[in-house]
C-alpha positions as CSV (number, residue, x, y, z in Angstrom):
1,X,12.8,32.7,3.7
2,X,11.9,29.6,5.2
3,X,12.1,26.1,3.3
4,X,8.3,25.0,2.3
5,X,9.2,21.9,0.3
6,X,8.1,18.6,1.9
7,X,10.8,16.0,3.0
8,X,11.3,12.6,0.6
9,X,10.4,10.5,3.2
10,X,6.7,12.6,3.5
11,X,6.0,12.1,0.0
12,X,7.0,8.5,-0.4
13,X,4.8,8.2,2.8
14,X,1.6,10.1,1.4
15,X,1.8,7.9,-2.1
16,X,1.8,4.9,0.4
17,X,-0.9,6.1,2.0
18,X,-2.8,7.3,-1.0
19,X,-2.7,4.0,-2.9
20,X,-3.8,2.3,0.2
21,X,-6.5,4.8,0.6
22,X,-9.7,2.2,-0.8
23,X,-10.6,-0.7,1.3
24,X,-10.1,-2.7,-1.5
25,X,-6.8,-2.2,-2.0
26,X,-6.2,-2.7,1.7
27,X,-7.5,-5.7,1.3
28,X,-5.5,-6.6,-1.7
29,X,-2.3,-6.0,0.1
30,X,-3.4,-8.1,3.1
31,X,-4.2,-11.0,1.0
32,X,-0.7,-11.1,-0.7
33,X,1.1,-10.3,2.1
34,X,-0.1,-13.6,3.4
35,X,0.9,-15.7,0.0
36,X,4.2,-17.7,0.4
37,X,4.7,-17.0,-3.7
38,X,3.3,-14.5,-6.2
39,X,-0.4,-14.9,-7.0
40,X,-1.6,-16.3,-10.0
41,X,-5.2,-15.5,-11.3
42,X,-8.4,-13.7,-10.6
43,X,-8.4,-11.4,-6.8
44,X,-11.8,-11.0,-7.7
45,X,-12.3,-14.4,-7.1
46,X,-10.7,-15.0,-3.5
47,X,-11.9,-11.0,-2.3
48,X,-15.1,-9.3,-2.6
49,X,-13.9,-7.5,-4.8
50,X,-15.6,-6.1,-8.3
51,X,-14.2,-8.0,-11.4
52,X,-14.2,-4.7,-13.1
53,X,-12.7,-2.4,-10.5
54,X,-9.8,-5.1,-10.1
55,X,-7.1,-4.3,-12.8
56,X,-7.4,-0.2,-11.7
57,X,-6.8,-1.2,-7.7
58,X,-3.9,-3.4,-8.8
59,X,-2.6,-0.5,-11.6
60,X,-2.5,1.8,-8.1
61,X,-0.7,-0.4,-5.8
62,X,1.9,-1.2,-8.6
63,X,2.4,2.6,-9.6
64,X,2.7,3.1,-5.8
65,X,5.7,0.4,-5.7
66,X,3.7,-1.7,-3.0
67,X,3.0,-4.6,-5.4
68,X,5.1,-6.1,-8.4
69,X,4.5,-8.1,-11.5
70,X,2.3,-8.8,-14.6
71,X,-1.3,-7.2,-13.8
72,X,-2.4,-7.0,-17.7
73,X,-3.9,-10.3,-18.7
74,X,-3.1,-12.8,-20.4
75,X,0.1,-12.7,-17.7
76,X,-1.3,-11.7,-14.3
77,X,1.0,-12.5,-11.6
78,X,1.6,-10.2,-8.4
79,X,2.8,-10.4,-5.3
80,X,3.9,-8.0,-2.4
81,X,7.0,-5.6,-3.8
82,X,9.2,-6.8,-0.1
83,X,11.7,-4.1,-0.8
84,X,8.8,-1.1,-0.7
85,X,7.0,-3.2,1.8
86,X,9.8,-3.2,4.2
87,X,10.4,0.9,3.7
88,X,6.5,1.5,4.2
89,X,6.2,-0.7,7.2
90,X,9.4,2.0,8.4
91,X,7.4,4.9,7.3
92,X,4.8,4.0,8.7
93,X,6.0,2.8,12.5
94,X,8.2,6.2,12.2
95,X,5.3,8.5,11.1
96,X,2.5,7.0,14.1
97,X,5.3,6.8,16.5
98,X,6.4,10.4,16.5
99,X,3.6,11.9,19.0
100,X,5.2,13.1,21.7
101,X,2.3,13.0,24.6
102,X,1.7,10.3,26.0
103,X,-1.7,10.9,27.8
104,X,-5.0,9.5,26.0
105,X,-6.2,13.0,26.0
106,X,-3.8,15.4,25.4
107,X,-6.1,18.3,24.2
108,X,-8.5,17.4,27.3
């Protein structure tokens, strides 16, 4: 019987993916990827981004490993996790880089 588990690096890949999967946490992670240190204060104030909805995108992308630090006021501090960021940029590059034709239409 054949083995029907998925591979560690396919589920790491999908719970990047996942937590990444609202285009406001997209935009979370682009804005601290561009910060020199870790953020301090409101994202709802620098991104168009719903005061309310704000603490439940970050609790994602910190459960995900993508982000790290305090997200639960009074303490809020975050920044990009570099470790995870460095193993999903990998997964990533690997995962779109696999398809083996080359032609724009392949199916065509």
């Amino acid at each position: 019987m054949e083995n029907k588990e998925y591979t560690t690096k396919q589920e790491q890949l999908a719970r990047f993916a996942k937590a990444m999967g609202h285009p406001a946490r997209v935009a979370i992670l682009e804005f601290l990827a561009k910060q020199d240190t870790c953020f301090f204060g409101d994202i709802h104030e620098v991104l168009p981004i719903a005061k309310a909805t704000v603490s439940q995108h970050l609790k994602e992308l910190k459960e995900a490993g993508l982000i790290q630090g305090e997200i639960e006021t009074p303490k809020v501090k975050y920044c990009i996790n570099r470790e995870n960021w460095k193993v999903a940029s990998g997964l990533f590059a690997e995962f779109f880089g696999q398809c083996v034709c080359k032609k724009e239409n392949c199916c065509g």
